[in-house]
C-alpha positions as CSV (number, residue, x, y, z in Angstrom):
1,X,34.8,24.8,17.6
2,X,34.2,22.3,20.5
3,X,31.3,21.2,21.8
4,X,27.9,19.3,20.6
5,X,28.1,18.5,16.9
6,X,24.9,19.7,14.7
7,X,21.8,17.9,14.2
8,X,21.3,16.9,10.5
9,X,18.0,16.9,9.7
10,X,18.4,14.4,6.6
11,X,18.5,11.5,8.9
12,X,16.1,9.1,8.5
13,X,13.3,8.8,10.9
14,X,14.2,7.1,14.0
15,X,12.3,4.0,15.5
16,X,11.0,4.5,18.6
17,X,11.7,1.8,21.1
18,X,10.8,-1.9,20.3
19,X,12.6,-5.2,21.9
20,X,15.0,-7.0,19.7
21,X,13.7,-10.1,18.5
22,X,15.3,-12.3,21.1
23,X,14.0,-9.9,23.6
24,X,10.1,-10.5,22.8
25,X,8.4,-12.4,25.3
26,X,5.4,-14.7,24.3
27,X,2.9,-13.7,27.1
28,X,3.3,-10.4,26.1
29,X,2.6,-10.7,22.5
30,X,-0.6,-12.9,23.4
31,X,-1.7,-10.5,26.0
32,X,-1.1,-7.4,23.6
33,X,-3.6,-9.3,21.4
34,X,-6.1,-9.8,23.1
35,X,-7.4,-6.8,22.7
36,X,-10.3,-6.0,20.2
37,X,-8.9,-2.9,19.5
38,X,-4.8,-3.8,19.4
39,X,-6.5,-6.7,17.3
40,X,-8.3,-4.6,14.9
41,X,-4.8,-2.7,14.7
42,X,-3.0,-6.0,13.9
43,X,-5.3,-7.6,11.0
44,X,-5.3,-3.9,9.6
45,X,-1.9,-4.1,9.1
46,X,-2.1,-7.8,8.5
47,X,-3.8,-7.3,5.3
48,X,-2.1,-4.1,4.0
49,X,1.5,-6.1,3.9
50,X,4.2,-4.5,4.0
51,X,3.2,-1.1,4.1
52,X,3.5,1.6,6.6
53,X,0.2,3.5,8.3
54,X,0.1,6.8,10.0
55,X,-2.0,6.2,13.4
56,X,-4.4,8.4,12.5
57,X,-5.4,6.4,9.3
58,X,-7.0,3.2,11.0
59,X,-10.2,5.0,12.1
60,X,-10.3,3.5,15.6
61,X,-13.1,4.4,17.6
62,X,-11.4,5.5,20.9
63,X,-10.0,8.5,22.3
64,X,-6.5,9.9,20.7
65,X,-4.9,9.5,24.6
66,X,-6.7,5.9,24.3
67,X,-5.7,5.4,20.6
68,X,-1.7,6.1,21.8
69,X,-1.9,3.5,24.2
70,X,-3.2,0.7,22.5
71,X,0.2,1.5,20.0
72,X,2.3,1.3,22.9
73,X,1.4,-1.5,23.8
74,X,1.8,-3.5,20.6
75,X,5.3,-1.4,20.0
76,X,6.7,-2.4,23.5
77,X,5.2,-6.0,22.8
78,X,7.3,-6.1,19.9
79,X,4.4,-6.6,17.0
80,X,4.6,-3.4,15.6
81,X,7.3,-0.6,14.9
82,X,6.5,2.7,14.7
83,X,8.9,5.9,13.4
84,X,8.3,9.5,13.8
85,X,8.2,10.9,10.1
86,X,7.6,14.6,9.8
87,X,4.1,15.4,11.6
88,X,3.0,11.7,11.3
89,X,4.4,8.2,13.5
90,X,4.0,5.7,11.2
91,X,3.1,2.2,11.9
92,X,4.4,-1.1,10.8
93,X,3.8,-5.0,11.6
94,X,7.0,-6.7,12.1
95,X,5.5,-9.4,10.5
96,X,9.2,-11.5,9.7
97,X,10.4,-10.7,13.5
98,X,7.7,-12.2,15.1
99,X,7.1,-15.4,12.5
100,X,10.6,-16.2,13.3
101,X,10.2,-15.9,17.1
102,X,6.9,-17.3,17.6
103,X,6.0,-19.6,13.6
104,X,2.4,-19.4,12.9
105,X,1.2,-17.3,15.8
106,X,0.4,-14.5,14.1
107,X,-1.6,-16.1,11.3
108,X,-3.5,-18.5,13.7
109,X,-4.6,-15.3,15.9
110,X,-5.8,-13.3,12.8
111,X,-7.6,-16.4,11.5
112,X,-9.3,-16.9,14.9
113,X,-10.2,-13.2,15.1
């Protein structure tokens, strides 16, 4: 039979767009932080290492339309990744990218904070 191939639904959750490592630019990763809330964010996922959130777990204090983009912003900045799993979009810092792109900026911003 020709045409479109199936979808199978045992793929892994795909990544929603993020710049390549190369690709993130400095102003943009200080001006994504900057923010108290995109902060907050940040030094939430600072301290829980390694581990993946769902948005809905960091009770922010701002609007769900607000809430989305404050995660955009810090997605497209390239400090956090974020996949679609299930009913949830889980949120992780890319904590190794961005030490190797930019060494100590992340620790000296969540110190300062």
């Amino acid at each position: 039979m020709g045409g479109m191939a199936a979808t199978d639904v045992t793929t892994p959750a795909a990544h929603l767009a993020e710049p390549r490592p190369a690709d993130m630019r400095l102003e943009a990763v200080l001006a994504a932080l900057s923010d108290p809330v995109r902060l907050s964010i940040v030094r939430t996922l600072a301290a829980t290492e390694g581990e993946s959130r769902s948005c809905g777990s960091f009770g922010l204090t701002v609007s769900k339309s607000t809430a989305s983009h404050h995660f955009r912003v810090l997605r497209e900045s390239g400090i956090i990744r974020q996949r679609d799993e299930g009913r949830h979009r889980m949120t992780e810092l890319r904590r190794p990218e961005l030490d190797a792109r930019f060494p100590g900026l992340l620790d000296s911003v969540i110190a300062a904070a």
